[in-house]
Structures are given as C-alpha cells and as structure tokens.
N, CA, C and O atoms as CSV, one atom per row, in Angstrom:
chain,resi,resn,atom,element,x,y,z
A,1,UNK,N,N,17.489,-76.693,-47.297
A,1,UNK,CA,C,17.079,-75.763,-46.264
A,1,UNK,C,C,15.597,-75.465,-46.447
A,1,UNK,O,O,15.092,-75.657,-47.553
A,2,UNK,N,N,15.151,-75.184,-45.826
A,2,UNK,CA,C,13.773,-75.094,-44.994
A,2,UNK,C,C,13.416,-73.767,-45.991
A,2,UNK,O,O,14.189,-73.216,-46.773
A,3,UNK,N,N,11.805,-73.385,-45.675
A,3,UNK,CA,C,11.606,-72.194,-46.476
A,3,UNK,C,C,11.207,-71.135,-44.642
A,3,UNK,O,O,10.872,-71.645,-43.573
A,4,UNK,N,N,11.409,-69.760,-44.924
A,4,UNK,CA,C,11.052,-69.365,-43.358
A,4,UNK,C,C,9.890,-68.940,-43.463
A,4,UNK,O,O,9.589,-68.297,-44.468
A,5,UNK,N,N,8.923,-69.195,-42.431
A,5,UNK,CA,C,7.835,-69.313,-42.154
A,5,UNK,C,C,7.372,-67.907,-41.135
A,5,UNK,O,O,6.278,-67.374,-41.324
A,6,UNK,N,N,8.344,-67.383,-40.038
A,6,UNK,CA,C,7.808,-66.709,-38.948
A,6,UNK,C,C,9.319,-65.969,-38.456
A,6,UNK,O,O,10.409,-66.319,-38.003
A,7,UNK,N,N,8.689,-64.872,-38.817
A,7,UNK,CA,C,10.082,-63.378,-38.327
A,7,UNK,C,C,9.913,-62.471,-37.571
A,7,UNK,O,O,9.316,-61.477,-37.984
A,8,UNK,N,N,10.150,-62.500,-36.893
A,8,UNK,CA,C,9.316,-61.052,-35.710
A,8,UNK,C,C,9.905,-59.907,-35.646
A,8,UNK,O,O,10.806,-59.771,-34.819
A,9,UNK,N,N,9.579,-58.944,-36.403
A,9,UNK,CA,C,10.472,-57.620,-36.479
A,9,UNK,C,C,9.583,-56.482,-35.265
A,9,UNK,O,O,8.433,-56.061,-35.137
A,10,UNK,N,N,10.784,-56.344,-34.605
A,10,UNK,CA,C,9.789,-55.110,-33.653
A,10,UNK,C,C,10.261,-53.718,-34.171
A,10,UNK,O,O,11.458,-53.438,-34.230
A,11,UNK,N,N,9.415,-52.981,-34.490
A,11,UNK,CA,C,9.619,-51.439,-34.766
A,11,UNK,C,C,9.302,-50.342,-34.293
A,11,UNK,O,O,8.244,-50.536,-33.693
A,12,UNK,N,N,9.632,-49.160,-34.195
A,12,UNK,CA,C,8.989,-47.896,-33.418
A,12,UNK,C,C,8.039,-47.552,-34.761
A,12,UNK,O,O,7.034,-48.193,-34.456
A,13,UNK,N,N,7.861,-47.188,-35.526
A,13,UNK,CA,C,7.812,-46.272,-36.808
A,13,UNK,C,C,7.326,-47.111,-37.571
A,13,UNK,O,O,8.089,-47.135,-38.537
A,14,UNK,N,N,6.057,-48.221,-37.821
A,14,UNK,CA,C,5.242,-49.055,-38.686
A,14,UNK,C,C,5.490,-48.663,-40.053
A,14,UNK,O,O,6.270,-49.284,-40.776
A,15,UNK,N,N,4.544,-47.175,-40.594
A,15,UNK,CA,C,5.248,-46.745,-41.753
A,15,UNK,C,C,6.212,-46.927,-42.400
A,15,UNK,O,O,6.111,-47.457,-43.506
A,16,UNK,N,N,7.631,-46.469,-41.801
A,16,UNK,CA,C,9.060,-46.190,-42.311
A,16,UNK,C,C,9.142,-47.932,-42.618
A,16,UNK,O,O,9.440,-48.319,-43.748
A,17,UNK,N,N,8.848,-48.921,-41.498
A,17,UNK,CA,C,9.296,-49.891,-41.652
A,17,UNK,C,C,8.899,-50.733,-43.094
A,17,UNK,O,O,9.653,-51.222,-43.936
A,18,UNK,N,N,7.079,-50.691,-43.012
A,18,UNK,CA,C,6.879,-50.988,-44.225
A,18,UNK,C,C,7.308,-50.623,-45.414
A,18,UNK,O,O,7.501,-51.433,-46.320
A,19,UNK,N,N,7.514,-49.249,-45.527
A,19,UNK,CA,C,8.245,-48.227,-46.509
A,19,UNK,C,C,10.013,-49.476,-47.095
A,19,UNK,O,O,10.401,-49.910,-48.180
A,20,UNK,N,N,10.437,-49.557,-45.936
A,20,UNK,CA,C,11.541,-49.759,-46.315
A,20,UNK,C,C,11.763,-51.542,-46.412
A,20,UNK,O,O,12.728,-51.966,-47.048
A,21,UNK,N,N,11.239,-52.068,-46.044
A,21,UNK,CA,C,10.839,-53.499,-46.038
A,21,UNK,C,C,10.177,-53.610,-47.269
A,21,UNK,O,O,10.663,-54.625,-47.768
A,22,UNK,N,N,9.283,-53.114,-48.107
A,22,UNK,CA,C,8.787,-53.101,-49.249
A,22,UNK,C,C,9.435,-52.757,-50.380
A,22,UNK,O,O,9.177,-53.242,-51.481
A,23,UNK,N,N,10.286,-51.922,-50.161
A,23,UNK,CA,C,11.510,-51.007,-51.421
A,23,UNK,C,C,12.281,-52.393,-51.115
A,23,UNK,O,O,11.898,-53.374,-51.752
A,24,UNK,N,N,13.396,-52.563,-50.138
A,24,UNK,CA,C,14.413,-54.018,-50.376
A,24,UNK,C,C,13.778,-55.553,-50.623
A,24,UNK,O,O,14.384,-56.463,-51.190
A,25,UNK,N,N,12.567,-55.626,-50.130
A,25,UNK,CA,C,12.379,-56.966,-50.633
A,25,UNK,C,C,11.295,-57.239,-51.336
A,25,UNK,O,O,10.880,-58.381,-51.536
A,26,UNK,N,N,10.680,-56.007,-51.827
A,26,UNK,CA,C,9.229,-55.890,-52.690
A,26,UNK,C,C,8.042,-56.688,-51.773
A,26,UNK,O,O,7.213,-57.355,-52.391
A,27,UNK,N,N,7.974,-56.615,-50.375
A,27,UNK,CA,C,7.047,-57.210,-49.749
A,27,UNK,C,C,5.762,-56.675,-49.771
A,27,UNK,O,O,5.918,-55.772,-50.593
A,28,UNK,N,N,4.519,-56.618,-49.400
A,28,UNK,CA,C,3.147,-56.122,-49.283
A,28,UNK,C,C,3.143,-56.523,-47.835
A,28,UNK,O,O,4.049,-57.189,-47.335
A,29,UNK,N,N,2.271,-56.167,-47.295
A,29,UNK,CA,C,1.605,-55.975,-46.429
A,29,UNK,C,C,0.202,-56.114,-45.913
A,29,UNK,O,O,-0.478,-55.226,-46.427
A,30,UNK,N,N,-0.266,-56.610,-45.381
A,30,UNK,CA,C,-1.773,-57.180,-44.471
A,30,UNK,C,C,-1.975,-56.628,-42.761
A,30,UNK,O,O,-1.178,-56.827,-41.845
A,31,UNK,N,N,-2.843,-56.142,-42.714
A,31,UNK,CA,C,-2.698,-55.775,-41.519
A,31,UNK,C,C,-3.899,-57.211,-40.420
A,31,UNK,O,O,-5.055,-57.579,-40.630
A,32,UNK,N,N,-2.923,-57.611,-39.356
A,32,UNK,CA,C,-3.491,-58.621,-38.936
A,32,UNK,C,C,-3.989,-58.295,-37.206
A,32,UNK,O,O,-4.249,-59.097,-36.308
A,33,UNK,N,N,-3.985,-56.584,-37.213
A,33,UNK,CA,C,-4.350,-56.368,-35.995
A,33,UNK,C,C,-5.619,-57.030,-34.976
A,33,UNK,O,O,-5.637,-57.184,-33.755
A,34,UNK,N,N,-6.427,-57.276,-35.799
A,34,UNK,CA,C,-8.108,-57.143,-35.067
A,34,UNK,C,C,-7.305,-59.083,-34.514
A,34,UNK,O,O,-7.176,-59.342,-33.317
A,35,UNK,N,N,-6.913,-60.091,-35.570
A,35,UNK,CA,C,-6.777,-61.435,-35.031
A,35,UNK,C,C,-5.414,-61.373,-34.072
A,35,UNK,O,O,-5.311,-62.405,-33.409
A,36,UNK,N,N,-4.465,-60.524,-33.866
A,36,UNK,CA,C,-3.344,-60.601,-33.029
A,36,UNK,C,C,-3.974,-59.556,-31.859
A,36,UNK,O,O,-3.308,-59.689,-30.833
A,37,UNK,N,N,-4.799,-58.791,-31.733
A,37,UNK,CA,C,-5.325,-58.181,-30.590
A,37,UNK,C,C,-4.404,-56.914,-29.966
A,37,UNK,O,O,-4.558,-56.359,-28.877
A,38,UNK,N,N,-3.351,-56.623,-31.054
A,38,UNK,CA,C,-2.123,-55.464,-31.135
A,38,UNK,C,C,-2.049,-55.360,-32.634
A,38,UNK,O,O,-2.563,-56.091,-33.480
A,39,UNK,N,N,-1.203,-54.158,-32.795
A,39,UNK,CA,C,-0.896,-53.708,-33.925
A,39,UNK,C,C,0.120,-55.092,-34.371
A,39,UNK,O,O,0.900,-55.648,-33.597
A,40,UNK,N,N,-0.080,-55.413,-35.589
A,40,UNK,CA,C,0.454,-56.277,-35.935
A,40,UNK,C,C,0.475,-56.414,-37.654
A,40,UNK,O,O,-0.720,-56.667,-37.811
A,41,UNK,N,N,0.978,-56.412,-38.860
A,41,UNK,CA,C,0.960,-57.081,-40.075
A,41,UNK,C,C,1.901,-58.242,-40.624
A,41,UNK,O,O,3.006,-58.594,-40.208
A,42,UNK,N,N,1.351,-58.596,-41.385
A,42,UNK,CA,C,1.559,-59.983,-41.939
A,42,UNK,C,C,2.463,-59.544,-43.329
A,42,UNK,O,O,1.950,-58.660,-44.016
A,43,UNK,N,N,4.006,-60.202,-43.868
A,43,UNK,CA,C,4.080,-59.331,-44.985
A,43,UNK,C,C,4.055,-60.829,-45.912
A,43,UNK,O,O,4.100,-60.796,-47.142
C-alpha cells in the first residue's frame, strides 16, 4: 500500500482542530495560507 500523500480536513475551529490532531497523531503544523490564497495548513 501506497504512503498518503493529500487529506482534506474541513473545520470550523482551526485551533481545536490542530489541538486535537496534534495530541492523537503527534502532528505539527505549517501554515500554508499566503501559497493556498485561504486559510490553509500543511501538517
């Protein structure tokens, strides 16, 4: 199997999401707003 490359999570609440996306899968975060032209991060 493949490794995954591209996940599109839509959220109300950026914070909470990172918050909780970071506690279950120890992810970080990049914010890729200015090159996606919307609020957007990269984890």
């Amino acid at each position: 199997m493949g490794r995954l490359v591209h996940l599109g999570i839509h959220v109300e609440d950026m914070e909470r999401a990172k918050k909780f996306y970071g506690e279950v899968f120890g992810w970080s975060f990049q914010d890729w707003s200015d090159f996606a032209g919307m609020p957007y991060l990269g984890a």
